[in-house]
Structure formats: C-alpha cells, structure tokens
N, C-alpha and C positions, 0 to 999 in steps of 0.2 A: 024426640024425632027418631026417625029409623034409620039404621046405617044407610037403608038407600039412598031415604034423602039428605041427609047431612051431607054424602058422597054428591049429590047432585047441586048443593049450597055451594063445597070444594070447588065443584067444575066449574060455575058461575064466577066465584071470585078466580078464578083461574085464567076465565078469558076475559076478562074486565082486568087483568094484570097485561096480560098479554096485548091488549091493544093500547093501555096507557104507556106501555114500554116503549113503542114508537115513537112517543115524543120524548120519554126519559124514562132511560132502561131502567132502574131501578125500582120502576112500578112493575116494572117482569117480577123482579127477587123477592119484592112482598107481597107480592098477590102468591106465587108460589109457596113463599114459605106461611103464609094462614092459612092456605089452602090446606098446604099440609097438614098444619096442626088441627086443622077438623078432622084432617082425613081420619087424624089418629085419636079420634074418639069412638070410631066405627070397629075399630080391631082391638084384641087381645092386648094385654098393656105393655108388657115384656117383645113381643113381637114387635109392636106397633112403637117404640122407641127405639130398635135396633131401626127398623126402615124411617124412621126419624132422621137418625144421625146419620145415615148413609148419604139418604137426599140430600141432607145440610151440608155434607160435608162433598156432594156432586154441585150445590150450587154454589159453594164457596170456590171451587176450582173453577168453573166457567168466568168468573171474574177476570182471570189471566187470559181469557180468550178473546182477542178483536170483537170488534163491532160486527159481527157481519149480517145477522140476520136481529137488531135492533136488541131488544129482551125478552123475545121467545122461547132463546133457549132455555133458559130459567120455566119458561112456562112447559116446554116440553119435559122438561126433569119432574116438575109437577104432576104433572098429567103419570106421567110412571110410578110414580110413590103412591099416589092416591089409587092404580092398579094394581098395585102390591099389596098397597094394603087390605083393599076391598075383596080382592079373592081368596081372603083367609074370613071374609063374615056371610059369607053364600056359601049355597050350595046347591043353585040353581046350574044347570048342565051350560045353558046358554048363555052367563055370566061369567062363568068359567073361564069358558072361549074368546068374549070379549074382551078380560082381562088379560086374555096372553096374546091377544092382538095389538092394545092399547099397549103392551108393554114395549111389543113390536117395532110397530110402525114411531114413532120419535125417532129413533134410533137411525133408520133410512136417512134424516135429516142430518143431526148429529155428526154423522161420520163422515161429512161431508166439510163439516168444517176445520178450519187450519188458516194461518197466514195466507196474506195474500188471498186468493181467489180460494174459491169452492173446487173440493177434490172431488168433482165427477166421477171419472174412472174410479177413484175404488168404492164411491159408493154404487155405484153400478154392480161393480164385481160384489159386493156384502149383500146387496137389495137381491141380486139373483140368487143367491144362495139363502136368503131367510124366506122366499117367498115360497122356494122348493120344501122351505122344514116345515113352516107354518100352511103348508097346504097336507103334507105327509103327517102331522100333529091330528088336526084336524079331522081328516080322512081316515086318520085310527081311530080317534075318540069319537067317531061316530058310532061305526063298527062296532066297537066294544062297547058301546051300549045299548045298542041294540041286537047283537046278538050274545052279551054275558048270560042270559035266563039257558043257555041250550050251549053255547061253549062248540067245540070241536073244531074244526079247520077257518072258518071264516073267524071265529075268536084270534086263532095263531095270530089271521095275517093283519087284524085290528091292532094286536099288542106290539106285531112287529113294526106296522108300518108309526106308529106313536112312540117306540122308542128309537128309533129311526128317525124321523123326523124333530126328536125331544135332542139328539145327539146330533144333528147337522145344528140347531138355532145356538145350542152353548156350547158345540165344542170336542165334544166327544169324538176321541180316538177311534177306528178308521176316516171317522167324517168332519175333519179337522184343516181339511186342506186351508179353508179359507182363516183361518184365526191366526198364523206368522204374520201373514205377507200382509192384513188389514192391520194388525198390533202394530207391525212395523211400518206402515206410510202413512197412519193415520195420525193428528194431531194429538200428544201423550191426555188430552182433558176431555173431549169426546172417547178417546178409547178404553180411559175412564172409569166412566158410564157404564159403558156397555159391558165392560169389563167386570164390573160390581154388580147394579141397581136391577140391571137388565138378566142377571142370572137366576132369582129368586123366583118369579112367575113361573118360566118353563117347568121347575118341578116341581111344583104346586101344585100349579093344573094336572101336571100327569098324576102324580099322588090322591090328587080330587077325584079323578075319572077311573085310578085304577082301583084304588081298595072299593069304592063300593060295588067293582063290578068284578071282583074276586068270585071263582068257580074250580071249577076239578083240574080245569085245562091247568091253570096257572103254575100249578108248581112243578110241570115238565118246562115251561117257561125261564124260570128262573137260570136256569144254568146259562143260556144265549144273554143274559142282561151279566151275569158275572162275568164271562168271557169277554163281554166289551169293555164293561170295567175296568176289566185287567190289564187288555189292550191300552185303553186310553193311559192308566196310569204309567204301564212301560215308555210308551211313546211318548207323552209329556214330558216325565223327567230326563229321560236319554235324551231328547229334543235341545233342554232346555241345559244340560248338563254341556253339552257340543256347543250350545250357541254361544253368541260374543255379543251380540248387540242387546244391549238392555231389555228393550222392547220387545226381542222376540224372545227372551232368556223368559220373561212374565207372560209370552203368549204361551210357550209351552207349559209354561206353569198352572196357566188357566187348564190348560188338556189335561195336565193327571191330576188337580182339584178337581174338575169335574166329573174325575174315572170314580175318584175317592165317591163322592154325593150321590155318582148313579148304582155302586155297590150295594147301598139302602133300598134298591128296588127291589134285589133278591127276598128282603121280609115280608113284600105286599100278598106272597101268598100263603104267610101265618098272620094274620090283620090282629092277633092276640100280642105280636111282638110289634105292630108297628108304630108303634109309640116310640120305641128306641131310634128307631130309623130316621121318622119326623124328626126328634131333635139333634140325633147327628147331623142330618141334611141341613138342616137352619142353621145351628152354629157354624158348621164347615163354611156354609154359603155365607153367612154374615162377615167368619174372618177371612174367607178370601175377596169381599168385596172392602171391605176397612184396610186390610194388605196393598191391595191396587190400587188403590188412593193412594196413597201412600207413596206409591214406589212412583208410580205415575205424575205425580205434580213434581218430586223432584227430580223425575226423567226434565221434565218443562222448565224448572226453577233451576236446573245445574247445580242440583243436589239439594240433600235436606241436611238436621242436626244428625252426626254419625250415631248415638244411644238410639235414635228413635228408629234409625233404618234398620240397626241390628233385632231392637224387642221385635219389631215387625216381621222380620226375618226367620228369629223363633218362635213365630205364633203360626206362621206356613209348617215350618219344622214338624210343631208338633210340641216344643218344649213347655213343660208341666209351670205354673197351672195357667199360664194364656192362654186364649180361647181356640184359636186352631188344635189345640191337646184335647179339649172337652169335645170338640166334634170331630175327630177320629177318636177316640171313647168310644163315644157312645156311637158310631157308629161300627167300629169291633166288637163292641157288643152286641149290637142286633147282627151279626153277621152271623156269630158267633153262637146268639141261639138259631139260625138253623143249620150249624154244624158245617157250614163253608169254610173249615178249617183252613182249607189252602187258601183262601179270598183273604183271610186274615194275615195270615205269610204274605200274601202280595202287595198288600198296602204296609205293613209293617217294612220288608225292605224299601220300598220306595217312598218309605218317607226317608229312611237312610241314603237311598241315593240321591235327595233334597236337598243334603245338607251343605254338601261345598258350593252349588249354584248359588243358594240364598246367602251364603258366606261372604262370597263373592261380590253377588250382585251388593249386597249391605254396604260392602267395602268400598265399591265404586263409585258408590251412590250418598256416601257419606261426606259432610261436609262438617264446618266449624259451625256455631249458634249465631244465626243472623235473625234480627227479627222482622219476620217478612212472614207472607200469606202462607206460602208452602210451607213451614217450621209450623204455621198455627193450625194447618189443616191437618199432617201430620203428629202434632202434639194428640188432638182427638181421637185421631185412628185408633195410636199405642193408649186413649185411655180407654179407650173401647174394649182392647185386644184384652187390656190387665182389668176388667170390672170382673173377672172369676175370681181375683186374686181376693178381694174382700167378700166375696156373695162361695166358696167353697161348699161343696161342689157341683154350682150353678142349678143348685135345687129349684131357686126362685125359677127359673125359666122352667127349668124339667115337670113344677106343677102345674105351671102355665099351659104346656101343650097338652097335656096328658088331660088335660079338661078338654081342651078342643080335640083332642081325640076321639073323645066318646061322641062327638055330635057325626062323624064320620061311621060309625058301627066300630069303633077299635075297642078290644074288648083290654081292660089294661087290669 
C-alpha cells in the first residue's frame, strides 16, 4: 500500500477510536496509538520513531487530565502524529499545507483544556494568533511558488510574509508575545503538546516549500532570517533567565530553541549544505519536545525523580553527547558553512546564558523516586535525550536524512 493510503487506513481507525471513546475513553488511547503505529510505516524509520515516542509520550500525559471532552483528546494527538509524520513522505505542494493545518487546528481545542471548565479566554487569545500565522504561512508559500522561476520583489515579500508567519505559529522572537502568558495559564499537559509535537510541522513545511524554490533572490535574504534568529535567541534566554514561574521560565525557553532551529534557514540558499541544516533542525526540535514533556508533567505531578530533571536539563544545555549537543552541532555546522561566523558566537553564548535557568529550573522541579506516571513518562524522555549516547555520532540518523534529502534536489 501507498503511504497515502496507509495514512488514510490511520485516519479511519482514528475516528472509529474517537467515537468509541465516548462510551470508554480508553477506545480514544488505542485507536490513536495503531493509528499511530501505521502512520509510522509511511515515514522514514529514524524520523518516524522520534515522532513515535513523542506522541506516546503526549498520550501518556493526557491520562492526568479530567474527563472533559471524553477520549478525543487522544484522538486529536493522533491526528498530529500521523501529520508529522506524513509531511516528510510528500511532496506534493497541497499536502504540504494540509499537514500544517491538521497540525494546527487540534491544538485550538487542546489549549482549552484544564480543571474544571474549559479555558475560553486563552484559547481565544492562542486561536487569534495562530489563525494570523497560518494565513501569513500560507499567503507566503504561495507566492513563493509561484513566483520562485523570476525571483525579484514579489519573491521578497513570499519569503518574508512565510517566515513571518512560520515565527508567529512557534514562537519566534519579535512574534512571541503570545507564548508566556498561553505557557503560563494554560493546563502544564495541553501546553505540552503544543509545546513539543506541535513544533515539527511548521518547519518542515517551510523547508519543503523553500529549498525547492531557491533562486538568486535568496541569498540577499538570509541575513533578515539570522537577525530574527538572533533576536529570538536573546529574547528567550534573557526572558527566561528573569522569569520565576516554571512555566513561563519553559515558555521562554521554547523562544530561543526556536531562534536556535530557525538559524538553519540561513543554508536554504546553498541547498548543497542543507542536509546539515535538516538534521540540526530535527534533532534540536526532537530534544526540545522530549525536554517539555518532561519538565511539563512534573510542572502537573509536583515534580519528577531530581537525575532525570537534571539529564533533561543538560540535553537543552547542550552538554555532549545528549541530543540537544548533536542538534546545536550540526546546526553550527551548517551555519558555519556559509560563513555566519557571528550567527555561530550567537548561539554559542546563549546557550551559556541557558545554563543557570535550566540549573535552576532542574532544581525546583526535582523531586525523590516515586513510582507514578510522570517519573515513567520522564524516564522515556531522558532515554530518548541519552540514544546518541550508544548510536555516536548519531550517524544512524544523519544517513537517514541525507537520503531524504536527495528527493528534495539537496545536492549532499
């Protein structure tokens, strides 16, 4: 069968989970999780195992959350995985866009929930801010494909209005307003989600739509995608370095990971180096969503085992060989071939000014060994974080993309 329809067998058992969930949620959790494990016959193996255990580890945390909307939620985390995963086996323009809608819209839902009643107000305030990105996404990648053959002014404002709108949907510094104030009112197991599973599509899709539509224009481009970068990374860690409350200490955190991951845009205009780029992007984005679990359930659970806060801690860091290390690597290395020297000073100190928040936050958030869900959902993260530790230096993965590269035009 073909990835599409396999993806389309997924969906089926998906809503067939989702409506048995009403009478016993637990028809939610395994219609999702088969679901899943089709999906992941459609994608790349190494890929399609990282968003494996992500899911798993977004459905195991929804367990801790009230009844409110039966066993849906589970099927809505489904429905995301199986768009993760499916926009890395296309390369259809329109499928593309699908999958970063489908990654979208759950999430509207999601961040709504919490004790007690449904938080209206801030999904309000999140729905009006993802509708603005994912119409400015959209509205660039159109543009930019139809005008990349000729380039010139109307290319500009394709590229600008798609990373503009790529940096309102995750996060990115100037366009960041909304990601404290949702991190912090929102329920720690929806925020989650969004915080992880939900960051993977957005640059995917841009990556899909930009390298094949690389032109002359682009490499005067590059400089306005570093300067955001850079911004976001300042503004994140200084954010998060200032802040006290857990929650928004990891929303800031999310801002300068995602200054780190959109750094990797600056290569799209040597598509010979962007094979570095992709797998810095992926792993950065893997371990800051396996990190947010993490910190996030024992935000929920009033702390996790103190070892497992700290490894997590130094896998944000950067410390060698956890996987947060291998995707700032290999993403100063693609920096680095095109001579962004200073891009690489930028992220280099800020991951040093990283180190006492996540010190910190590790310490706060550390508890004694209990055995309960958040210790078991946690335990996973940190062995996710430590699988470079035995696989040095995550070659396995790096031959993984560097194949799907070439179906992109990356010349490796």
């Amino acid at each position: 069968m073909t990835a599409l329809a396999m993806t389309l067998l997924a969906l089926v058992i998906l809503v067939l989970g989702a409506a048995g969930s009403f009478k016993f949620r637990p028809l939610g959790f395994a219609g999702a999780l088969i679901a899943i494990l089709i999906g992941l016959t459609t994608c790349p193996i190494y890929y399609g195992v990282f968003i494996f255990i992500i899911a798993l580890l977004n459905l195991l945390s929804l367990v801790a959350l009230p009844n409110l909307i039966k066993g849906v939620d589970y099927s809505l985390v489904g429905l995301m995985a199986l768009a993760t995963m499916y926009v890395f086996t296309t390369r259809d323009f329109a499928m593309v866009l699908l999958a970063l809608v489908l990654i979208s819209v759950p999430t509207y839902i999601l961040v709504m929930l919490r004790e007690g009643k449904a938080n209206v107000e801030l999904a309000l305030k999140y729905v009006t801010f993802m509708v603005f990105a994912t119409v400015m996404f959209l509205t660039g990648a159109l543009i930019l494909v139809y005008s990349s053959p000729t380039g010139g002014f109307i290319y500009v404002i394709g590229y600008v209005l798609l990373v503009l709108g790529l940096s309102l949907e995750v996060g990115v510094a100037p366009l960041h307003e909304w990601v404290p104030d949702v991190f912090a009112a929102g329920d720690p197991i929806p925020i989650s989600i969004i915080g992880s599973l939900a960051k993977v599509v957005p640059f995917i899709a841009a990556l899909w739509i930009l390298i094949p539509t690389v032109n002359s224009t682009m490499s005067s481009l590059t400089l306005f995608t570093a300067v955001l970068a850079a911004i976001s990374m300042f503004t994140g860690n200084i954010g998060a370095l200032t802040a006290r409350e857990p929650a928004r200490v990891l929303a800031y955190s999310t801002v300068a990971n995602m200054g780190y991951v959109l750094s990797c845009f600056v290569v799209i205009a040597r598509p010979d180096f962007a094979y570095l780029a992709i797998v810095g992007a992926l792993l950065m984005l893997f371990a800051n969503a396996v990190g947010k679990i993490g910190f996030f359930n024992a935000i929920k659970g009033d702390g996790a085992y103190s070892p497992l806060m700290y490894i997590l801690a130094f896998s944000f860091i950067g410390v060698p060989p956890l996987l947060g290390f291998w995707g700032k690597l290999y993403i100063l290395l693609s920096i680095a071939k095109m001579q962004y020297f200073w891009l690489v000073g930028v992220l280099v100190i800020n991951s040093a000014i990283s180190i006492p928040y996540y010190i910190r936050l590790a310490g706060e958030l550390g508890d004694t060994w209990r055995p309960n869900l958040v210790n078991i959902i946690c335990v996973i993260a940190v062995a996710v974080t430590m699988v470079s530790v035995l696989f040095l230096p995550v070659d396995w993965f790096f031959r993984n993309i560097v194949a799907i590269a070439h179906t992109l035009g990356v010349v490796v």
